[in-house]
C-alpha positions as a Markdown table, in Angstrom:
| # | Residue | x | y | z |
|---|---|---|---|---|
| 1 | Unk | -2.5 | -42.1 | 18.6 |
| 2 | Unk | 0.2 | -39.7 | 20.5 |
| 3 | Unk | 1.5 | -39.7 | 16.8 |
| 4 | Unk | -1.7 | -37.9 | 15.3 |
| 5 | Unk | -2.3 | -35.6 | 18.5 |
| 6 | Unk | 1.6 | -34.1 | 18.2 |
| 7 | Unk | 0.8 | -33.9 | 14.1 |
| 8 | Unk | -2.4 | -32.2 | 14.8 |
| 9 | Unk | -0.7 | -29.7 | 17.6 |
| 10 | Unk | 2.1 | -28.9 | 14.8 |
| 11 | Unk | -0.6 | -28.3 | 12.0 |
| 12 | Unk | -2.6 | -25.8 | 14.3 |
| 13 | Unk | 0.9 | -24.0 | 15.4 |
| 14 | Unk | 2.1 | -23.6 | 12.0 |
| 15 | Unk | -1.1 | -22.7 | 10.1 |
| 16 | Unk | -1.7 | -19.6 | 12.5 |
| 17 | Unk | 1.8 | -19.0 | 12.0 |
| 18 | Unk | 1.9 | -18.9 | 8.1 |
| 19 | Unk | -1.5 | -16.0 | 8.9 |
| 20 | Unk | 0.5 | -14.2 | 11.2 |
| 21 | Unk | 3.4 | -14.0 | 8.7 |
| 22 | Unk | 0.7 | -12.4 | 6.5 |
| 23 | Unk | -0.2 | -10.0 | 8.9 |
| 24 | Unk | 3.4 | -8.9 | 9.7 |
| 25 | Unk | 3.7 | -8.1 | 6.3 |
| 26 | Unk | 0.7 | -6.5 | 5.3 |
| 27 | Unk | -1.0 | -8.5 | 3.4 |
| 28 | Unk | -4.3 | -8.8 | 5.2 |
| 29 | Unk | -6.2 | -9.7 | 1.7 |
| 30 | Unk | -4.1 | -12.8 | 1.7 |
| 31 | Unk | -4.6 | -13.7 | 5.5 |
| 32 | Unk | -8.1 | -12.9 | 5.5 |
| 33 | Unk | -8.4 | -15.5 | 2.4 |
| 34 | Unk | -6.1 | -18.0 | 4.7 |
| 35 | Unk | -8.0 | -17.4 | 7.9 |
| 36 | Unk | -11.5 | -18.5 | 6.1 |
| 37 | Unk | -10.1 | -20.9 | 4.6 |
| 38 | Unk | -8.8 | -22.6 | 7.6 |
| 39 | Unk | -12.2 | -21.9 | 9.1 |
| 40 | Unk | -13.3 | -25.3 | 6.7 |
| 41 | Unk | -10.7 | -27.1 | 8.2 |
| 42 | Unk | -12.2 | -30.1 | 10.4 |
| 43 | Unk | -8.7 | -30.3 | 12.9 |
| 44 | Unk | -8.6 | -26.5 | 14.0 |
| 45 | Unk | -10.0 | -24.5 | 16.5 |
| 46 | Unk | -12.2 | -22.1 | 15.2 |
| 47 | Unk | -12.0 | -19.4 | 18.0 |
| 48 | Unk | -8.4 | -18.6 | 17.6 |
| 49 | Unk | -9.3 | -18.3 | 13.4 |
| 50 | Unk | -12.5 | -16.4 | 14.6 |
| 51 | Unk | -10.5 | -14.0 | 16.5 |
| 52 | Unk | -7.9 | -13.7 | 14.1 |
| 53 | Unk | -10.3 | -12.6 | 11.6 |
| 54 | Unk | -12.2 | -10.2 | 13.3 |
| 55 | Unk | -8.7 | -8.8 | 14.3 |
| 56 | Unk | -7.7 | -8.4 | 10.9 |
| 57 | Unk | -10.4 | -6.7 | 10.1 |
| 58 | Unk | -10.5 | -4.0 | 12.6 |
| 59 | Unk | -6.8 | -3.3 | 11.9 |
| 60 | Unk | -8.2 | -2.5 | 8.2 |
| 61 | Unk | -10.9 | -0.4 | 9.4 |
| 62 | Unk | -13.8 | -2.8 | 8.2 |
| 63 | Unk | -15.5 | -2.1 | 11.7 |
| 64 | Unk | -19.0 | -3.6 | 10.2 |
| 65 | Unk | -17.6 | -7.1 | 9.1 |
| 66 | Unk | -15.0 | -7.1 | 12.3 |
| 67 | Unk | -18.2 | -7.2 | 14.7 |
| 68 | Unk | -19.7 | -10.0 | 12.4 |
| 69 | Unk | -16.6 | -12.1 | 13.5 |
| 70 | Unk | -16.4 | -10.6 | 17.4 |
């Protein structure tokens, strides 16, 4: 059981991670695709995601679709 929690801690660490990486690069097209897709994913929080989204978007000037997500 300590096994899966430690697995599911890594997974949650590294898949904001691999968005963030998108982020610092510019590629917000490809971290908003990753964001909602990790939105389906059963093991994750969803407010971090949430907020990372609605971040994204307001750094692109999508005001409308950022408040969606805020």
């Amino acid at each position: 059981m300590r096994f899966l929690i430690i697995i599911l801690l890594f997974s949650k660490v590294v898949s904001q991670d691999i968005g963030q990486k998108m982020i610092d690069n510019g590629d917000y097209e490809s971290a908003l695709n990753y964001y909602k897709y990790l939105l389906n994913e059963e093991n994750l929080s969803k407010d971090d995601i949430i907020y990372n989204l609605a971040t994204i978007y307001s750094s692109i000037d999508s005001l409308k679709k950022a408040e969606e997500f805020f």
